[in-house]
TIVEXMAR-205703 format. One line per field, with one value per residue: residue number from 1; x, y, z of N, C-alpha, C in turn. Coordinates in steps of 0.001 Angstrom, whole numbers, plus 500000, padded with zeros to 6 digits. Last residue first. Layout:
N
n	NUM;...
n.x	X;...
n.y	Y;...
n.z	Z;...
ca.x	X;...
ca.y	Y;...
ca.z	Z;...
c.x	X;...
c.y	Y;...
c.z	Z;...
This chain:
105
n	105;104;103;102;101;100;99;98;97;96;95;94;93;92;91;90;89;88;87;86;85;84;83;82;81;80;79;78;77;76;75;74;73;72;71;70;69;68;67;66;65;64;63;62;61;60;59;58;57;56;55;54;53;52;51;50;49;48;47;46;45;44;43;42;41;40;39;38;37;36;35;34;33;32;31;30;29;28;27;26;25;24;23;22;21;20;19;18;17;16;15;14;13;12;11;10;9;8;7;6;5;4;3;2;1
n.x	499739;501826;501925;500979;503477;505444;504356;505365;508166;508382;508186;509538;512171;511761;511819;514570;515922;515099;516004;518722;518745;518681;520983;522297;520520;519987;519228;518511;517986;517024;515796;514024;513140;511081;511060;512703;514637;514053;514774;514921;514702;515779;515209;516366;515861;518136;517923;518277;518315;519244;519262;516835;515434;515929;515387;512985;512413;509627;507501;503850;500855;499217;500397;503300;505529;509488;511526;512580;514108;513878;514163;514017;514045;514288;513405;511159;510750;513229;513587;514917;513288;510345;510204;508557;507775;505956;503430;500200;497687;498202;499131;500830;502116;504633;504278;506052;506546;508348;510820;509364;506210;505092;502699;500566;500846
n.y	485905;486900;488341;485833;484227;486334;486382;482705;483434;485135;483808;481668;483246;483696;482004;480866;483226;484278;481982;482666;485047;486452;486343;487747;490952;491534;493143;491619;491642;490427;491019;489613;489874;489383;487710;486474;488667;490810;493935;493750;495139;495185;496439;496041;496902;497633;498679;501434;497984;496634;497075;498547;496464;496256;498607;500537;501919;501873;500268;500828;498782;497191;494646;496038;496662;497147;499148;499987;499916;501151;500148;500959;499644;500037;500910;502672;504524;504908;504930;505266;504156;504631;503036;500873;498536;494930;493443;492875;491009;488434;488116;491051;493893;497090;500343;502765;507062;508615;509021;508397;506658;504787;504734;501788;498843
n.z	483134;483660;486226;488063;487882;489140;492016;492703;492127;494612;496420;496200;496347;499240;500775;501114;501425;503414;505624;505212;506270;508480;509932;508121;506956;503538;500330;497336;494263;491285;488189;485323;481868;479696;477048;475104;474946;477151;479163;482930;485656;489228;492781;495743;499146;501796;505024;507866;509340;511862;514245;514460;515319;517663;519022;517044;515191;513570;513267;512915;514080;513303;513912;512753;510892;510694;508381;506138;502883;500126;497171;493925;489998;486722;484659;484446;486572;488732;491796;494567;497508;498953;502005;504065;506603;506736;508459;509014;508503;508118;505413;505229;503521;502867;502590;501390;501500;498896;497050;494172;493998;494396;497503;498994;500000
ca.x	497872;501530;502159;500624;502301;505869;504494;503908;507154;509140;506773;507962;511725;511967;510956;513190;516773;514829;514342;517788;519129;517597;519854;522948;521133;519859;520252;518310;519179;516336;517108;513870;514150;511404;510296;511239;514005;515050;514278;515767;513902;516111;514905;516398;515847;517630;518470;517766;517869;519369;520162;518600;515240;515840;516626;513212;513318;511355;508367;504917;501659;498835;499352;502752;504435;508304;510690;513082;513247;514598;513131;514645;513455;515213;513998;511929;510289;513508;512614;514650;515103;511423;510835;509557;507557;507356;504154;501331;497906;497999;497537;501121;501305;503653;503950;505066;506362;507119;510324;510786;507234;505863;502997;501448;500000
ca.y	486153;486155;488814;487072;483791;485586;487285;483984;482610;485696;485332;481355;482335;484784;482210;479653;481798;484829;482467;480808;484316;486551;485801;487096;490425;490854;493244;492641;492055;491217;490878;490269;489287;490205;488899;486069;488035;489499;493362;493973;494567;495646;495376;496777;495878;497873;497370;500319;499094;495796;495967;499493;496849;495220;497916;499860;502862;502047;500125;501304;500018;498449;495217;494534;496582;496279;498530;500595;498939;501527;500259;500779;500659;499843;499277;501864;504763;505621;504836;505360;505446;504281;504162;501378;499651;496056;493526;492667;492631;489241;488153;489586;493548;495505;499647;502001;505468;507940;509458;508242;507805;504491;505172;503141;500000
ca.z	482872;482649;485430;488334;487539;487499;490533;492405;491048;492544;495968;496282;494711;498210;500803;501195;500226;502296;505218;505059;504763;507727;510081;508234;507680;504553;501834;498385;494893;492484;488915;486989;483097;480707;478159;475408;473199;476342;478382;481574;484842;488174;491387;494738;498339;500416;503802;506853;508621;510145;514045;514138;514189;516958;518745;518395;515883;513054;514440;512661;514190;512776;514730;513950;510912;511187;509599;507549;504102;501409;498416;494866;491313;488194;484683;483308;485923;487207;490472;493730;497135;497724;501267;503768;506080;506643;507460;509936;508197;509317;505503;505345;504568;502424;503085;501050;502005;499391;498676;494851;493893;493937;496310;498882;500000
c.x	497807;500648;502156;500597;501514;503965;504381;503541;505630;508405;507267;507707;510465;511511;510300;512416;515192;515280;514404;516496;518718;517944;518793;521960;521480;520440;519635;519491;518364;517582;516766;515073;513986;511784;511223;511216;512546;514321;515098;515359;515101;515323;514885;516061;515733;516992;517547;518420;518466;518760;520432;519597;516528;516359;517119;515177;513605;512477;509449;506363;503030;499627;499139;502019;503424;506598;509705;511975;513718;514088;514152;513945;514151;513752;514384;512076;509885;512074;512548;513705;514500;512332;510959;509486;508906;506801;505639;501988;499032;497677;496805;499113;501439;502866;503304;505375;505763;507123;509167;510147;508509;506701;503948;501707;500901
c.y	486863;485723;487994;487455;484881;485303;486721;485452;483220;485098;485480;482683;481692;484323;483483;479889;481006;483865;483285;481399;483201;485256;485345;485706;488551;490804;492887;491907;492697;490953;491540;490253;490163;489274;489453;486700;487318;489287;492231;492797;495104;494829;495861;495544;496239;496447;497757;499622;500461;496935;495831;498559;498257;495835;497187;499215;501676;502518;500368;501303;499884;499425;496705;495212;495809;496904;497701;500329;500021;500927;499918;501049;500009;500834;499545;500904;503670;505602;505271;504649;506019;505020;503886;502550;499966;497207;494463;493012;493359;490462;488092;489818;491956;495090;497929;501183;504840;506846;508906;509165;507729;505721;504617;504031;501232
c.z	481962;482475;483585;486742;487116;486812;489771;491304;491104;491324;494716;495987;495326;496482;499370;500607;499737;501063;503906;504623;504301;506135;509605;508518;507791;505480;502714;499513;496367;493109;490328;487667;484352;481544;478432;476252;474038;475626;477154;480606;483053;486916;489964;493510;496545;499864;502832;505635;509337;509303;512647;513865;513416;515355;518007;517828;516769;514310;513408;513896;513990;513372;514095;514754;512036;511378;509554;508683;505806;502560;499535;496411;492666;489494;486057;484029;484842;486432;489449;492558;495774;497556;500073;502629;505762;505827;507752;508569;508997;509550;507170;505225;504235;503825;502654;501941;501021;500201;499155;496422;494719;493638;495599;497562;500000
C-alpha cells in the first residue's frame, strides 16, 4: 500500500495485516526501482526505531527489469542480515514465482 514515487512510504502487509515499512530510494520509471526497508508493521503500528530493528535498517531491496528476446528478466538484489538468509533463500523464489504467475495472465 502506497505510492511508487521516489520518497514515498510504502507499506507491504502479510495476511495478518502485519508487514514492513519502507521508502522508495529510487525509480527511474523503466527498469530499476529501489526500496529503502526501515521497519516492522505489527498490529497496525509502525516500528522504526526499536533495537531490533537498528540491528538491520535500513536494507535495500532493489529490482532491476531487463528486456530478452522472450520477456522480461527480473534481477532482484536485496540486503539481509545474516539471520535473515535461510528464510529469504526459502521464501523469496515462492513470491518471485507467484508474481511471474501474476504477470503472465
Amino acid at each position: 500500500m502506497g505510492s511508487w514515487d521516489v520518497g514515498a512510504t510504502i507499506r507491504f502487509f502479510d495476511t495478518n495485516k502485519d508487514g514492513m515499512i519502507g521508502e522508495i530510494a529510487e525509480n527511474n520509471g523503466v527498469d530499476f526501482i529501489s526500496i529503502r526497508m526501515l521497519g516492522y508493521i505489527t498490529k497496525g503500528v509502525d516500528d522504526t526505531t526499536s533495537e531490533e530493528i537498528l540491528t538491520w535498517a535500513p536494507s535495500y531491496e532493489n529490482y532491476t527489469y531487463r528486456s530478452t528476446t522472450t520477456g522480461t528478466q527480473l534481477i532482484v538484489d536485496v540486503e539481509v542480515s545474516n539471520e535473515w538468509i535461510d528464510f529469504m533463500n526459502k521464501t523469496y523464489p515462492l513470491a518471485l514465482q507467484r508474481l511471474k504467475e501474476i504477470c503472465e495472465r
